[in-house]
C-alpha positions as a Markdown table, in Angstrom:
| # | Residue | x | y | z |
|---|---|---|---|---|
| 1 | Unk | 10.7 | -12.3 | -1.8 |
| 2 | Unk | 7.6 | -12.1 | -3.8 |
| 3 | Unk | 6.8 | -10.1 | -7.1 |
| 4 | Unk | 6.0 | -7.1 | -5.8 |
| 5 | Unk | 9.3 | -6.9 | -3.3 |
| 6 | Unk | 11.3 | -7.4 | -6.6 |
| 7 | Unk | 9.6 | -4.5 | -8.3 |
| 8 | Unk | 10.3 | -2.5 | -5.2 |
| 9 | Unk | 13.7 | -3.4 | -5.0 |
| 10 | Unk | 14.3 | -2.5 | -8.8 |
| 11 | Unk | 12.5 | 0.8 | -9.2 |
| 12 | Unk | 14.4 | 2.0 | -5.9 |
| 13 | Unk | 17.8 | 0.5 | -6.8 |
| 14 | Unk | 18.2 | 2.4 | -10.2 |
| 15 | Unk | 21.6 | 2.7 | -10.4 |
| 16 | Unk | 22.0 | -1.5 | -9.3 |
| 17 | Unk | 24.7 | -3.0 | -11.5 |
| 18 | Unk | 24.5 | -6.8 | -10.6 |
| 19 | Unk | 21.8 | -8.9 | -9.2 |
| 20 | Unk | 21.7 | -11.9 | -7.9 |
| 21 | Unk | 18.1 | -14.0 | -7.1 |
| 22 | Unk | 18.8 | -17.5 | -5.1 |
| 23 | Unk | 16.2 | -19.5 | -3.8 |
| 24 | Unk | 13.3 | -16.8 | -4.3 |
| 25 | Unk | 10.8 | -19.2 | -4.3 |
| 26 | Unk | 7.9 | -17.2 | -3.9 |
| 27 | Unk | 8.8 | -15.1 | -7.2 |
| 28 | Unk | 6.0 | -16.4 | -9.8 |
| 29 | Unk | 6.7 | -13.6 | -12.9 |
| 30 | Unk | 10.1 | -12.2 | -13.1 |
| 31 | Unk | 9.8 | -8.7 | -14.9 |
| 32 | Unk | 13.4 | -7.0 | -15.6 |
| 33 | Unk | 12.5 | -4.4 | -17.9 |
| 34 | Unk | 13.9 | -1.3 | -19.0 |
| 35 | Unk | 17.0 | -1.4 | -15.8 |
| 36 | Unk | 19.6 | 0.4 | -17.9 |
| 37 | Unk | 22.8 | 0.2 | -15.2 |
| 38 | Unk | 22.2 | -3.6 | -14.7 |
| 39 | Unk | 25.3 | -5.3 | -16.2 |
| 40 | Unk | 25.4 | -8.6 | -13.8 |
| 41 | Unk | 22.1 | -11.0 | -13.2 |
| 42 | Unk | 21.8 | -14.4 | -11.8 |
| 43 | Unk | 18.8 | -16.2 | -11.4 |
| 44 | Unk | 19.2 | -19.3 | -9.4 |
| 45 | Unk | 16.9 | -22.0 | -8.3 |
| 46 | Unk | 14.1 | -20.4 | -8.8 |
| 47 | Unk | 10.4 | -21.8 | -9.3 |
| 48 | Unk | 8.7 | -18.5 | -11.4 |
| 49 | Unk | 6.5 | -19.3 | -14.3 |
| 50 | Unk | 8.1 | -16.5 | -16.2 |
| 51 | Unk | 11.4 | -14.4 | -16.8 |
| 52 | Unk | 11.2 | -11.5 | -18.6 |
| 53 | Unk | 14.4 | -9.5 | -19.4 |
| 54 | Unk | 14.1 | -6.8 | -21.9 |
| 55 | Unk | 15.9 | -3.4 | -22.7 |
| 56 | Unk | 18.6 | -4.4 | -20.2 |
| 57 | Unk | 21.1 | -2.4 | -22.5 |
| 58 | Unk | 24.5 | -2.4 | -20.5 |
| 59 | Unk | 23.6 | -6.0 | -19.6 |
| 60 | Unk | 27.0 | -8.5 | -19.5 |
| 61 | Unk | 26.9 | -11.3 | -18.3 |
| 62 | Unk | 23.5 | -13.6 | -17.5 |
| 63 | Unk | 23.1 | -16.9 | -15.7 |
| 64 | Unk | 20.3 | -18.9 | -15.5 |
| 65 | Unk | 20.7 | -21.9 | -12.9 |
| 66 | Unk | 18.1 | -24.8 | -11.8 |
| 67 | Unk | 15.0 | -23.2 | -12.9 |
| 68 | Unk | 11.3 | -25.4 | -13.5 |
| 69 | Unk | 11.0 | -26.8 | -17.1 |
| 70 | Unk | 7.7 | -25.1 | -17.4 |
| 71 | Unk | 8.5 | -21.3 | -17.0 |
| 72 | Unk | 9.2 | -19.5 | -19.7 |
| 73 | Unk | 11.9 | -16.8 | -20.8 |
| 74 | Unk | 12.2 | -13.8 | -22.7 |
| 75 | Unk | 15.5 | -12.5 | -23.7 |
| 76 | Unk | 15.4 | -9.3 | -25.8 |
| 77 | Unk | 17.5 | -6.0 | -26.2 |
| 78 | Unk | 20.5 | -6.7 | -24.6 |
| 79 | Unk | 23.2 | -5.8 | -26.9 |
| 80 | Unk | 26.3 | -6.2 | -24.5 |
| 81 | Unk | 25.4 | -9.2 | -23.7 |
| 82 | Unk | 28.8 | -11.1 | -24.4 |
| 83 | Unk | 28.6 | -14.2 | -21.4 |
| 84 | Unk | 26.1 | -17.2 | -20.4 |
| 85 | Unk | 25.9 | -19.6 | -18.0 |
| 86 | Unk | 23.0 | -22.1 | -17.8 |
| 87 | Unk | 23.3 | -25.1 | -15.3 |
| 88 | Unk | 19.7 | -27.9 | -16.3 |
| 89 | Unk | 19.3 | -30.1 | -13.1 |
| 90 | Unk | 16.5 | -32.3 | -15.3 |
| 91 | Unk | 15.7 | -32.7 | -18.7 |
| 92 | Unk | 14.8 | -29.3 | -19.3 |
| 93 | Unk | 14.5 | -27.2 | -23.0 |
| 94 | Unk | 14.7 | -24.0 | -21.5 |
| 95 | Unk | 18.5 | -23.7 | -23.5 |
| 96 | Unk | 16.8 | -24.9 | -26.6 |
| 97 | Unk | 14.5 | -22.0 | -26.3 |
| 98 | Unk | 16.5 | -19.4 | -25.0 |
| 99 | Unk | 19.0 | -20.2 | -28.0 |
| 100 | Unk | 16.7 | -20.4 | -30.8 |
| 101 | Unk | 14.3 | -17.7 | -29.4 |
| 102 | Unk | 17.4 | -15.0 | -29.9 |
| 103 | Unk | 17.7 | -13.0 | -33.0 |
| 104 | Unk | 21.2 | -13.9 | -34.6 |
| 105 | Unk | 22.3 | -10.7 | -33.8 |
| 106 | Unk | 22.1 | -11.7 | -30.3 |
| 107 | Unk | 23.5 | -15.0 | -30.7 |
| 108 | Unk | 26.6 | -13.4 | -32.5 |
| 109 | Unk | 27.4 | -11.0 | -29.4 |
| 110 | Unk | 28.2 | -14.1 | -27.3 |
| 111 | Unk | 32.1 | -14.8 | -26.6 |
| 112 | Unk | 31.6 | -17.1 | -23.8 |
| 113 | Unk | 29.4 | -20.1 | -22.5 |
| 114 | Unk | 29.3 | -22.3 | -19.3 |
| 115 | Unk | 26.8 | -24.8 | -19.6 |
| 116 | Unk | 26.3 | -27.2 | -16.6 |
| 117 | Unk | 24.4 | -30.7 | -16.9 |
| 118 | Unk | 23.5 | -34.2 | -15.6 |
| 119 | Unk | 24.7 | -36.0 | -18.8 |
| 120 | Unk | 21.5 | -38.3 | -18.9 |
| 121 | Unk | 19.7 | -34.5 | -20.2 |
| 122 | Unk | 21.9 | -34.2 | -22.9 |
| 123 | Unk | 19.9 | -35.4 | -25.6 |
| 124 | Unk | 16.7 | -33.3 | -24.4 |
| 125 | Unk | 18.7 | -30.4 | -24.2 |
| 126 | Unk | 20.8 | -29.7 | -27.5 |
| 127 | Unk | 17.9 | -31.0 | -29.7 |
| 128 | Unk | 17.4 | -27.9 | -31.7 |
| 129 | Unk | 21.2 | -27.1 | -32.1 |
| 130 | Unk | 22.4 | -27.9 | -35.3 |
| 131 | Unk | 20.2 | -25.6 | -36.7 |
| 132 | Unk | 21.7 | -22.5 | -34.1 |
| 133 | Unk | 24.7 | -20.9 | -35.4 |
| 134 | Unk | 27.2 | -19.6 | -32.6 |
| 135 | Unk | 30.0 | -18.3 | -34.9 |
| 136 | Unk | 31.5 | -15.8 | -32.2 |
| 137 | Unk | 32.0 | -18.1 | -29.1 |
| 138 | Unk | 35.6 | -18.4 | -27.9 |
| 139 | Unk | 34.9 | -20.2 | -24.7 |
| 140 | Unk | 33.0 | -23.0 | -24.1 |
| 141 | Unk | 32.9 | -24.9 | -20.7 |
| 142 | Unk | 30.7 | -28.0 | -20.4 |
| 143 | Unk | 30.5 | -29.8 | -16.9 |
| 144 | Unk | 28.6 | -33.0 | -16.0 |
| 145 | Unk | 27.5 | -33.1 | -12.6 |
| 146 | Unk | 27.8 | -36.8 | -10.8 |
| 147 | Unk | 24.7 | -39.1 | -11.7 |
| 148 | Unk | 23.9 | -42.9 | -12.2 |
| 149 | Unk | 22.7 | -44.5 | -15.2 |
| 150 | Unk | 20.4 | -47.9 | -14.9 |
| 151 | Unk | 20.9 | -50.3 | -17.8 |
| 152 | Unk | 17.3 | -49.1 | -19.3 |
| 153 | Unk | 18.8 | -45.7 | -20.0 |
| 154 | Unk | 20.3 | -44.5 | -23.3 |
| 155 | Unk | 24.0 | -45.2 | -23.3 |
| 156 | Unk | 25.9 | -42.3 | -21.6 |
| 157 | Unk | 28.7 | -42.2 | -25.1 |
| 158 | Unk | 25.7 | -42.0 | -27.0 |
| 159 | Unk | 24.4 | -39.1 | -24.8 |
| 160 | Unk | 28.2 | -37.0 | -25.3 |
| 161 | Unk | 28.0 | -36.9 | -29.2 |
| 162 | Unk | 25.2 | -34.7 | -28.9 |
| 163 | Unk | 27.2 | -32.0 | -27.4 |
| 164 | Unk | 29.3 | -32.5 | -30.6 |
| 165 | Unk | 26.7 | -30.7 | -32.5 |
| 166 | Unk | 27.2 | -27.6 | -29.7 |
| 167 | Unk | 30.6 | -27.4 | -30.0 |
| 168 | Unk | 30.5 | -27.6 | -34.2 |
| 169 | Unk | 27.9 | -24.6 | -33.4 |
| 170 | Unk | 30.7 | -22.5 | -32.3 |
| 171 | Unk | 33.0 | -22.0 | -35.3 |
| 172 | Unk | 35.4 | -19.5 | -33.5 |
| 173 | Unk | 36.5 | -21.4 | -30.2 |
| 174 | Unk | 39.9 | -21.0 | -28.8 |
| 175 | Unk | 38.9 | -22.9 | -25.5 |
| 176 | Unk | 37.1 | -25.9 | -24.9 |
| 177 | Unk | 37.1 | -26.9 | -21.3 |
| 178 | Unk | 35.0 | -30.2 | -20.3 |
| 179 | Unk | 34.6 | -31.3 | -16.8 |
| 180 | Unk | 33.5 | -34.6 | -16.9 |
| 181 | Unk | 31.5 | -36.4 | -13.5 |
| 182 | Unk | 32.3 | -39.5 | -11.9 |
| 183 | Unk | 29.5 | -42.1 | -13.0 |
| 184 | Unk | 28.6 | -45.4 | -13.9 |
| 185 | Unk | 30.3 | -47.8 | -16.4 |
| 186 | Unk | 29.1 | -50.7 | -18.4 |
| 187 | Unk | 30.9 | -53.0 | -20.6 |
| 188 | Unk | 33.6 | -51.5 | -22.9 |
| 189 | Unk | 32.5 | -53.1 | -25.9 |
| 190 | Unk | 28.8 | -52.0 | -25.6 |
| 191 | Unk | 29.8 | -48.6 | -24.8 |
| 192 | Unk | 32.2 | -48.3 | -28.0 |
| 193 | Unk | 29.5 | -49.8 | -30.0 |
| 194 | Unk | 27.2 | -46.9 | -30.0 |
| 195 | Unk | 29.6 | -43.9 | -30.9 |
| 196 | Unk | 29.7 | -44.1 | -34.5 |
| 197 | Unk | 29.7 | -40.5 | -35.3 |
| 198 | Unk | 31.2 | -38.9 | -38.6 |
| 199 | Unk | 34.2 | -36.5 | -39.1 |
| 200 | Unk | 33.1 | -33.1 | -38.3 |
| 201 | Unk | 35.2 | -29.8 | -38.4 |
| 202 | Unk | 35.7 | -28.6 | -34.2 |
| 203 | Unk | 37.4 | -25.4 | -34.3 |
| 204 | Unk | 39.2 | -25.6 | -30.3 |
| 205 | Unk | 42.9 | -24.3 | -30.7 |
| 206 | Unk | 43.0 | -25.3 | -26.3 |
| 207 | Unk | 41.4 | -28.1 | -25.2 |
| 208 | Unk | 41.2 | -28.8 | -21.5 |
| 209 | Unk | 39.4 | -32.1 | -20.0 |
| 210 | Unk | 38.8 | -32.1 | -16.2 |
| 211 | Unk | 38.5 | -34.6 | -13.8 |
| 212 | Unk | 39.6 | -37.8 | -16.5 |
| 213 | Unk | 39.2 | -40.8 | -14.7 |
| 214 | Unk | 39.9 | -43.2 | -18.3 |
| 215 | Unk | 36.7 | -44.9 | -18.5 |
| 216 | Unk | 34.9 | -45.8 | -21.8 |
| 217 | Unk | 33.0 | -43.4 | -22.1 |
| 218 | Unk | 35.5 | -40.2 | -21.7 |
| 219 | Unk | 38.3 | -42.3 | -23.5 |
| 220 | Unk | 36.3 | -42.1 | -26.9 |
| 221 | Unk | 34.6 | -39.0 | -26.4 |
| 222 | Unk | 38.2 | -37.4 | -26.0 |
| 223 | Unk | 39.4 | -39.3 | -28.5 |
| 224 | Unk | 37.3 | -38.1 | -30.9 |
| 225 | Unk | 37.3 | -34.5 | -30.2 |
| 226 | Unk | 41.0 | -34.5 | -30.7 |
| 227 | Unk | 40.8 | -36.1 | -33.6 |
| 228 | Unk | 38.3 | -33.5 | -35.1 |
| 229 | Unk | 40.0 | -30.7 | -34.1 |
| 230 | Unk | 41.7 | -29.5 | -36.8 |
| 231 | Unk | 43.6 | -26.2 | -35.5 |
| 232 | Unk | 43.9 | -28.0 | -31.8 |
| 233 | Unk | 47.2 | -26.5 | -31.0 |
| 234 | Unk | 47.6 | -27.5 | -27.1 |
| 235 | Unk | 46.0 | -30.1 | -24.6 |
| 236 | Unk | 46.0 | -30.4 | -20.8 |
| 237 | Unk | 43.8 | -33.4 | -19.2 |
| 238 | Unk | 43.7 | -33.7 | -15.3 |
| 239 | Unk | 43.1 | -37.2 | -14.8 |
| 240 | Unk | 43.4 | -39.5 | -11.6 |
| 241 | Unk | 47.0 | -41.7 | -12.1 |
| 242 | Unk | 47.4 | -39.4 | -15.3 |
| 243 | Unk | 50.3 | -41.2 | -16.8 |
| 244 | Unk | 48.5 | -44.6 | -16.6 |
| 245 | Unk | 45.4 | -43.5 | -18.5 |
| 246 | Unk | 44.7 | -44.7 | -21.8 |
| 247 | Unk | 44.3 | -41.3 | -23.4 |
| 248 | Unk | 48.1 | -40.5 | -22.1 |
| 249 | Unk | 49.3 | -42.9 | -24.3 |
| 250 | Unk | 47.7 | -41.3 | -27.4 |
| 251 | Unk | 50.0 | -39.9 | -30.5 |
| 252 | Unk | 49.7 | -36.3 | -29.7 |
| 253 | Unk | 52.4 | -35.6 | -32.5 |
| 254 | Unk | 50.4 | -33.5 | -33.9 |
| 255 | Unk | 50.1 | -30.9 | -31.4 |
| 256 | Unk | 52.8 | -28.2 | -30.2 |
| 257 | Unk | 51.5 | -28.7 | -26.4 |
| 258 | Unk | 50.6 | -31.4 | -24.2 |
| 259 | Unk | 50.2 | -31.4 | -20.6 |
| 260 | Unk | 48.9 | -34.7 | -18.5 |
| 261 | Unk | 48.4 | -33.2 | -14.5 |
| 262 | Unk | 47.5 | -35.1 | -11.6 |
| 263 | Unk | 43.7 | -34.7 | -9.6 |
């Protein structure tokens, strides 16, 4: 499909409520402008140079997935907005400037947000956050997909607290699911060492951790959200050999429900 096919399709297909581009690869400028019925759009693995998406007024829900580092988006006039999903595949900033590029009045429509990530492009990723308010979110997925990490890289724990400052972003969550990856360890000590982080404030009332295998890494970065979650009212972790896992064995007093399932 090139440009031109695209504008075709759209000034022919007025009444088209969801679209969904995968693997368009011959798209170069993505131009959605003006397309009042669309309320569904997913753009997916795409290599265009730009994404413009403007006046989409009964637009929903929008999801961006794999697309270069270099192209760059436009988001504007799309006040139904309410749902986004972004999946990076590098170390992209195309979140960072879709966030930050929306007015707040944007920002404040959203109520949900699945974001998708090799965990080594966290820290190029959520640079800009702590100065992006998302007071309206009420649920946040975050999933790590599976990578390796060489002894030269940044230490993986070190690369989680930075989505702390995301999820302090959304003031107003009453679900925070993580889906964590299977990936390298290194030595407990070393890992621990690095994740000295401050008390925060995380609003999650349900917290849900996914695929909990008990290394390191996830032990102290579950740790620590549970311990920061001041109005955390129930837990459920799928783990592998859930009952033997470390974080099973955590006081969890303090919380009405707790639930430990089996992968």
């Amino acid at each position: 499909m090139t440009d031109q096919d695209l504008q075709l399709l759209l000034s022919n297909c007025i009444a088209l409520e969801s679209l969904k581009l995968v693997f368009a690869l011959n798209l170069e400028n993505v131009s959605i402008v003006g397309h009042t019925k669309l309320k569904h759009l997913n753009l997916t693995y795409l290599k265009a140079d730009s994404i413009v998406i403007r006046d989409a007024i009964s637009l929903v829900s929008f999801a961006l997935h794999g697309v270069r580092d270099e192209c760059s988006l436009q988001l504007s006039n799309t006040p139904k907005l309410t749902e986004l999903s972004f999946e990076e595949l590098f170390p992209l900033n195309l979140l960072d400037a879709l966030l930050t590029g929306m007015t707040s009045c944007m920002r404040d429509q959203l109520r949900t947000m699945h974001l998708s990530t090799r965990a080594d492009c966290i820290p190029e990723m959520y640079r800009e956050l702590p100065w992006v308010d998302l007071v309206n979110i009420k649920h946040l997925e975050l999933s790590f997909y599976a990578m390796d990490m060489n002894p030269s890289s940044p230490y993986l724990l070190r690369n989680f607290f930075q989505l702390v400052r995301l999820i302090e972003a959304c003031r107003s969550l009453d679900k925070l699911v993580i889906k964590f990856a299977h990936i390298l360890e290194y030595p407990k000590e070393a890992m621990l060492e690095t994740y000295v982080g401050p008390r925060c404030e995380l609003s999650p009332k349900y917290l849900e951790i996914s695929r909990y295998f008990g290394t390191p890494s996830q032990l102290a970065f579950t740790s620590y959200l549970i311990d920061n979650a001041i109005s955390l009212q129930k837990v459920t972790v799928v783990a592998r050999n859930a009952w033997e896992s470390a974080c099973a064995r955590r006081d969890f007093q303090h919380i009405a429900s707790v639930s430990f399932l089996d992968m």
